[in-house]
C-alpha positions in Angstrom: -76.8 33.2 16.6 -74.6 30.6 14.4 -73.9 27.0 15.1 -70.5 28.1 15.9 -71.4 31.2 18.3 -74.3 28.7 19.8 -71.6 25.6 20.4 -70.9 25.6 24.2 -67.8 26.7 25.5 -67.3 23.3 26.8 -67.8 21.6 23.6 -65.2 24.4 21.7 -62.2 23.4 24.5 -62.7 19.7 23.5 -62.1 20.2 19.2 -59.1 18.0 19.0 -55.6 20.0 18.3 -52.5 19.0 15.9 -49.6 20.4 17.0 -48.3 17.8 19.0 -45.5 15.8 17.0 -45.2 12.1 16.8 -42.0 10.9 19.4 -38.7 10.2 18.1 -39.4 6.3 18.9 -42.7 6.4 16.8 -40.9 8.0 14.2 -38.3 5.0 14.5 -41.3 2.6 14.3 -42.3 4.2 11.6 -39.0 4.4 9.8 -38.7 0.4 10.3 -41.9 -0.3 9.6 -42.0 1.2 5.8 -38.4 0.7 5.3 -37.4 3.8 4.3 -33.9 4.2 2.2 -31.7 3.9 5.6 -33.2 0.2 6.6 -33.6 -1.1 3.4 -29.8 -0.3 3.3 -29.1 -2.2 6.4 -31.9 -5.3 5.9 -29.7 -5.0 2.4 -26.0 -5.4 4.1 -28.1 -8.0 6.5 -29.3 -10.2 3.8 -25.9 -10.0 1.1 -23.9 -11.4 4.4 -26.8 -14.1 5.3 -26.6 -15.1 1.6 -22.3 -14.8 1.9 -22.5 -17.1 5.4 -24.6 -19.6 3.5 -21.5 -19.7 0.1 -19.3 -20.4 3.1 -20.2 -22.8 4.6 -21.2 -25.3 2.1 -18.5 -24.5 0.3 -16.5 -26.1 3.1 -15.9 -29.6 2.6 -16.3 -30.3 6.4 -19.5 -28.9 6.7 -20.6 -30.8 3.6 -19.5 -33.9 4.9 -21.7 -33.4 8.1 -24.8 -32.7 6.4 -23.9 -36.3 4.4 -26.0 -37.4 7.5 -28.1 -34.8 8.5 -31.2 -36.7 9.2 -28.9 -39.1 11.7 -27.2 -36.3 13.5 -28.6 -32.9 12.9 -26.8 -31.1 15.1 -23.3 -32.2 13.9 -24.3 -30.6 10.7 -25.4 -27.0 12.5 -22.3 -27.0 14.5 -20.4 -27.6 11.9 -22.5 -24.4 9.9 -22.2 -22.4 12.7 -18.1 -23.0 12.9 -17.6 -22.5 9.7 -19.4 -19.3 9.0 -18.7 -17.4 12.8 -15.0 -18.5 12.2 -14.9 -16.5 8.8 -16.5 -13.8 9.8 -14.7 -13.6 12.7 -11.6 -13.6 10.8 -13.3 -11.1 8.5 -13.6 -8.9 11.7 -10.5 -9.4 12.9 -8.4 -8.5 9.7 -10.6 -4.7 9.2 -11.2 -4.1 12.5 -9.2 -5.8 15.4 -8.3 -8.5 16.8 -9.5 -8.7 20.5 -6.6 -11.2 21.5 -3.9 -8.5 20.2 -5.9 -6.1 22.6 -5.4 -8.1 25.1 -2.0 -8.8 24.6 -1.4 -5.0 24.5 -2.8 -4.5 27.9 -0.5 -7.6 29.1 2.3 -5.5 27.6 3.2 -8.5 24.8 1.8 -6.6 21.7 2.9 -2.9 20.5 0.1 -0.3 19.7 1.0 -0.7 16.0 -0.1 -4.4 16.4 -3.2 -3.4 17.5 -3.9 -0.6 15.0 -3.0 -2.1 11.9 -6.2 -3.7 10.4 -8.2 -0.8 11.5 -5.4 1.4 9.2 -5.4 -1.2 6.5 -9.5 -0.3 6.5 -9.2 3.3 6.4 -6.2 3.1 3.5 -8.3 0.6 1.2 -11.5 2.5 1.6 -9.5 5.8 0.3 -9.3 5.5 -2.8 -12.6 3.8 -3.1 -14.0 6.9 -1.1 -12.6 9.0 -3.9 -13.6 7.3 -7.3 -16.9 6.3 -5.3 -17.8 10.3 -5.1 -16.5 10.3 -9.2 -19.5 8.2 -9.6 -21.9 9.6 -7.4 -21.3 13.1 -8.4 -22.0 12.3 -12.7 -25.5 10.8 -11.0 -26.9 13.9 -9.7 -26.7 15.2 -13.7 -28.6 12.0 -14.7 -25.2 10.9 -15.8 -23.2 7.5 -15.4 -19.7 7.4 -15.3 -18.8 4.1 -16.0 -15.2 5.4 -17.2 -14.2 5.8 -13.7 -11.1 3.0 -14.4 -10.2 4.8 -17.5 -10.0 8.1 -15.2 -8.0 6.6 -12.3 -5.5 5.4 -14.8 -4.9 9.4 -16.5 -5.0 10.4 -12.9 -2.4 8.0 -11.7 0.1 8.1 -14.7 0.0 12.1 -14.7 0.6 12.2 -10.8 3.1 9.3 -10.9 5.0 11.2 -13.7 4.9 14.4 -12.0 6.1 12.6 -8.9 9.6 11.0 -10.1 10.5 13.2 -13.1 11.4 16.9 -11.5 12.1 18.2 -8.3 10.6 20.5 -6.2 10.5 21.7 -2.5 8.7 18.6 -0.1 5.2 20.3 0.3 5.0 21.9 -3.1 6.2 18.6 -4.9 3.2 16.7 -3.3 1.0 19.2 -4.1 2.0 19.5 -7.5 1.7 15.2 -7.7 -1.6 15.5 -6.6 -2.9 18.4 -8.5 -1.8 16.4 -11.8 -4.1 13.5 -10.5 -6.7 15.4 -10.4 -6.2 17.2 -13.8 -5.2 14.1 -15.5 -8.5 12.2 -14.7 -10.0 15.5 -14.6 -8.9 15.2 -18.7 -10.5 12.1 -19.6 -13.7 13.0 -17.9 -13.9 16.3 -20.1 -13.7 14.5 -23.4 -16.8 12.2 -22.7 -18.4 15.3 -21.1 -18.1 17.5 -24.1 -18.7 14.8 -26.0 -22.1 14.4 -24.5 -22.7 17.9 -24.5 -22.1 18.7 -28.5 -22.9 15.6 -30.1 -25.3 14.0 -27.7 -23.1 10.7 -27.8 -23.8 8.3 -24.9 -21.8 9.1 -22.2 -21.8 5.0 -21.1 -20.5 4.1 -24.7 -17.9 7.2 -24.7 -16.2 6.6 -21.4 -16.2 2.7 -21.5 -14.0 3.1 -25.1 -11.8 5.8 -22.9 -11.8 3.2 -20.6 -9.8 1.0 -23.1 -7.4 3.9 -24.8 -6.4 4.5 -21.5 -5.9 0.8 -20.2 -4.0 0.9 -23.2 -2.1 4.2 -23.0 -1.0 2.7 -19.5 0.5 0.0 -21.0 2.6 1.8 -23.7 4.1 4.3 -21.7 5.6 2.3 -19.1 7.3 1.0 -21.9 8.9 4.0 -23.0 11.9 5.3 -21.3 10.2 8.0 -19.8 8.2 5.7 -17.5 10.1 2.7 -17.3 12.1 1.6 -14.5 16.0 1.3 -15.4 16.9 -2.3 -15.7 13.4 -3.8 -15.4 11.7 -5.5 -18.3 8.5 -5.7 -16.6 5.7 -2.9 -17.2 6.6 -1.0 -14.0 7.2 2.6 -13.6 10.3 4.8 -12.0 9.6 5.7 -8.2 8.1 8.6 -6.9 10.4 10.4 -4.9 10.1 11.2 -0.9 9.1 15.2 -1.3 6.1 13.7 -3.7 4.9 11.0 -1.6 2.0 10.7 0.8 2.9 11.5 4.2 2.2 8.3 6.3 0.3 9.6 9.6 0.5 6.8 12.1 4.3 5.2 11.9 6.6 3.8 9.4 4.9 0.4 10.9 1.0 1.5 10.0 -0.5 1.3 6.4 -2.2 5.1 7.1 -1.2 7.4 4.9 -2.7 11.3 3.8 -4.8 9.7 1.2 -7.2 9.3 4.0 -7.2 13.2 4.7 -7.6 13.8 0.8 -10.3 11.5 0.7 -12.3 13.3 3.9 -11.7 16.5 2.2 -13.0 15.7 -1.6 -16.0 14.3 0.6 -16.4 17.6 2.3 -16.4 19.3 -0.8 -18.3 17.3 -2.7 -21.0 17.9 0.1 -20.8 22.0 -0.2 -21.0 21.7 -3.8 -23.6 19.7 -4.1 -25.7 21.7 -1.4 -24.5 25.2 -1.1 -23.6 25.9 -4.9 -25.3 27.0 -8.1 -23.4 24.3 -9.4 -25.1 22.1 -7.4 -28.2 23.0 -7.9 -27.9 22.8 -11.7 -27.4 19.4 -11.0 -30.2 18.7 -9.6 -32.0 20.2 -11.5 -30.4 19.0 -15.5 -30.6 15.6 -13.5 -34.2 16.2 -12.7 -35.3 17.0 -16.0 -32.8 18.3 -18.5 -35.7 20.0 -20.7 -37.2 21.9 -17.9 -33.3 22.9 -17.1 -32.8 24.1 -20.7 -35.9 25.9 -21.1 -35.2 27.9 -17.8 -31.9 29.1 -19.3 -29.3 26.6 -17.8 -26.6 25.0 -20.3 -27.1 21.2 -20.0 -24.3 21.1 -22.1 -22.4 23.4 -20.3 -23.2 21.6 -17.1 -22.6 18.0 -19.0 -18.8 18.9 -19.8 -18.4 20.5 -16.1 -19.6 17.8 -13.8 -17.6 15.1 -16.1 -14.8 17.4 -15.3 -15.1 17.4 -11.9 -16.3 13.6 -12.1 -12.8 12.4 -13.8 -11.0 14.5 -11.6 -11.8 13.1 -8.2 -11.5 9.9 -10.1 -8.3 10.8 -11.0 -7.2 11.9 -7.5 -7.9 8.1 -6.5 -5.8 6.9 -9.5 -3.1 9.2 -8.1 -3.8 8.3 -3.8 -2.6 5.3 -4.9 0.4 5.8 -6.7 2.0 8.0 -4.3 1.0 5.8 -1.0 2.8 2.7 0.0 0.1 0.2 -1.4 2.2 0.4 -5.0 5.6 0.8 -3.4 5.3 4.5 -4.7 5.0 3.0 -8.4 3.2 2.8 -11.3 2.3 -0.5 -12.4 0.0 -2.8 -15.1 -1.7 -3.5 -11.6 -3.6 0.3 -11.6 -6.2 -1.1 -14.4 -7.8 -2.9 -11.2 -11.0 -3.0 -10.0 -11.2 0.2 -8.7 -13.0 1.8 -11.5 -16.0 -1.0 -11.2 -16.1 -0.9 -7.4 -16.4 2.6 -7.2 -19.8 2.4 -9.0 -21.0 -0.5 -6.8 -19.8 2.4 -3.6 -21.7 5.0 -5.3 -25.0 2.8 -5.5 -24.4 1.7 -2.0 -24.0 5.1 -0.5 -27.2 6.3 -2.7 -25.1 8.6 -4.8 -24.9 11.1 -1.5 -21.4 12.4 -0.1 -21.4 11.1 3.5 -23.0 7.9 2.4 -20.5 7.3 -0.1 -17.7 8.0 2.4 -19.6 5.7 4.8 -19.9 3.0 1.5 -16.4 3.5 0.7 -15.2 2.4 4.7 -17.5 -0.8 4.8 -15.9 -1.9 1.3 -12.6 -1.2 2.6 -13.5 -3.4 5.7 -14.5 -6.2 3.4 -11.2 -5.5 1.0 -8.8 -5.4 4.1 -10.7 -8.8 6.0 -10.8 -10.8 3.6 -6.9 -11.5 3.3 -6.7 -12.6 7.0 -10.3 -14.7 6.5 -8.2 -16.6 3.8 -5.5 -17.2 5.6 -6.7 -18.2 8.5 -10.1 -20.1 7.5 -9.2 -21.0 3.5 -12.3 -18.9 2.2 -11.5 -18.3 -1.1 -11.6 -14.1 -1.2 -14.2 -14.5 -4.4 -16.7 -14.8 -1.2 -16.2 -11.0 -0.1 -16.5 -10.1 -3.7 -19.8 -12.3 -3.9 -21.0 -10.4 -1.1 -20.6 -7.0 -2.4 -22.1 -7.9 -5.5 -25.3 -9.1 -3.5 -24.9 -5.6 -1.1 -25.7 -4.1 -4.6 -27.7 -6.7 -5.9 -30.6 -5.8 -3.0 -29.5 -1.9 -3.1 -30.5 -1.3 -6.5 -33.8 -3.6 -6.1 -35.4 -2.1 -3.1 -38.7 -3.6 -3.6 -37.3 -7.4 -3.4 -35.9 -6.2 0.0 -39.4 -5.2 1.3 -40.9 -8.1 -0.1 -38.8 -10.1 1.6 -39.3 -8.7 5.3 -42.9 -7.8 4.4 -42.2 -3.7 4.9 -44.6 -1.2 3.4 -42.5 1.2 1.5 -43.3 2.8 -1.5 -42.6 0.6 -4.6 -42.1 3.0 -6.8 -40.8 6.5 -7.2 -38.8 8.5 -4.6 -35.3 8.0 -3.6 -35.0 4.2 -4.2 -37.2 4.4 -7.5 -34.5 6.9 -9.3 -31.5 4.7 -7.7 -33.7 1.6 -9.4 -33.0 3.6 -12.3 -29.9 4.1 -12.1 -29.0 7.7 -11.5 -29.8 10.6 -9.0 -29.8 9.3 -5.4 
């Protein structure tokens, strides 16, 4: 007989099994305990606003002058900390959010519904056009690519849909169509040239699109110079107006900041999403992102896919640059004004949002948050708004540096490699 024949039957029912799974709540533990890519994004947030509630308050000079005499009254001085900072933020909340007075006042019947509404609208219209050049950037990652011409793309997108929008005349559903359609072609445009670029004579695509960057900045400001562009009887660089059948269709009230930008943005998200997972497309991505030797020897065109994805890139770019021409935020104009900060705070959204569709969307609404707060925090504490910017620099800051975040709460994550090491890197969340 063998061991195994010989072994009692006893002894054979007691051999320990593995097919029961760990529980959701140890997988949880788990999760916290390594700090995988969803906490370090939180501890990340945590730590940017800790840092941001610390700027605030000693950059108030009332909190300063308590802590003149820390030692002889320390609890003035925390007070005084505490104040400062939950007064902020609490205006912070109240501008993106809402305001739980106004609710209340709504329920007494002394507030209207649009009152109550608004910052939560404000929100949703600032984060879409971030949403939008946010997935620009995040989709030029997955090919190991970085846009940093993003601005240079919103600025083609927005003069071509502006222009398209006041100079001809069409039916009310086609015109807007047509208006945004030329967004996306226009930044879809730009994005080609640094694309093919790339693709025939290898030339850096973050040298390329930060000189297209510039042409177009200053292609913006010659043609709203020109008669075609111009506004009659204005000497200031501001376009004509895009008329009513090529605006954005406001979705909550004349009263209410929400417009159909929002539903453009939700849809690019969508499908950036089925592209990215469903497509060939897609999975050339990956894989020229991956490794753009092992692409090319398995018979893809990296060049063929550098040009494409640039195309695409520019073009959701461009639909941002053209979301905000045609919505109320620009009076339904083109102005010196759409060389902002889009193009720069769309790559900080990409990083945030780990180069991934829903988390860019999710990205794009907590910057809006912080873009639409911060006017009622400065009116109604004095923060200067450089704070919110400070703090989304830091949200960044920790995001690309994941190690420094498990340092600092002691998690043990992998240091290198994986999600967070090719973010670290720069490309391919």
């Amino acid at each position: 007989m063998t061991g195994a024949e010989s072994q009692p039957p006893a002894a054979q029912e007691e051999q320990p099994t593995h097919d029961a799974q760990p529980s959701i709540g140890a997988n949880l533990v788990q999760a916290i305990v390594r700090g995988n890519s969803v906490v370090v994004t939180i501890l990340a947030i945590a730590l940017a606003l800790l840092l941001g509630a610390l700027l605030i308050a000693f950059s108030d000079d009332a909190v300063l002058s308590k802590f003149g005499y820390f030692f002889a009254a320390p609890m003035d001085a925390l007070n005084a900390f505490g104040s400062s900072v939950s007064n902020a933020y609490g205006a912070l909340f109240r501008g993106a959010i809402v305001a739980p007075s106004t609710v209340s006042a709504y329920a007494a019947g002394h507030a209207t519904a649009s009152q109550v509404f608004y910052p939560i609208c404000l929100t949703l219209a600032d984060a879409a056009p971030l949403i939008l050049a946010g997935l620009s950037v995040s989709i030029a990652f997955r090919a190991g690519l970085f846009n940093i011409g993003a601005q240079g793309q919103v600025i083609t997108g927005g003069l071509l849909a502006g222009y398209l929008g006041f100079a001809i005349h069409l039916p009310i559903v086609m015109h807007l169509v047509v208006a945004i359609a030329g967004g996306f072609v226009g930044g879809a445009a730009w994005g080609w040239i640094a694309g093919t670029l790339k693709a025939t004579t290898g030339a850096h695509e973050v040298i390329t699109t930060i000189m297209l960057n510039y042409v177009a900045a200053s292609l913006l400001n010659y043609l709203l110079a020109t008669s075609a562009y111009q506004r009659p009887g204005q000497q200031d660089l501001i376009s004509k107006i895009v008329r009513p059948n090529a605006r954005l269709p406001l979705l909550a009230g004349t009263r209410l900041p929400l417009d159909f930008g929002v539903i453009v943005a939700i849809l690019a998200a969508v499908a950036c999403a089925w592209l990215l997972s469903r497509s060939t497309f897609g999975f050339e991505l990956k894989a020229v992102g991956g490794n753009a030797d092992a692409a090319r020897t398995a018979g893809m065109s990296v060049g063929g896919t550098y040009a494409l994805v640039m195309l695409v890139a520019g073009g959701l770019a461009g639909l941002a640059g053209g979301a905000q021409v045609l919505s109320t935020s620009t009076s339904y104009s083109i102005t010196g004004g759409l060389n902002s900060s889009l193009g720069p705070n769309a790559i900080t959204v990409a990083l945030l949002g780990r180069a991934r569709p829903l988390g860019t969307v999710l990205a794009g609404l907590l910057f809006g948050a912080l873009q639409a707060g911060s006017i009622t925090m400065q009116a109604v504490t004095q923060t200067p708004v450089d704070v919110v910017t400070v703090v989304q620099a830091l949200i960044v800051l920790f995001i690309a540096a994941p190690p420094l975040v498990r340092g600092i709460f002691r998690l043990r994550g992998s240091r290198t490699g994986g999600q967070d090491g090719a973010l670290a890197k720069g490309w391919n969340g």
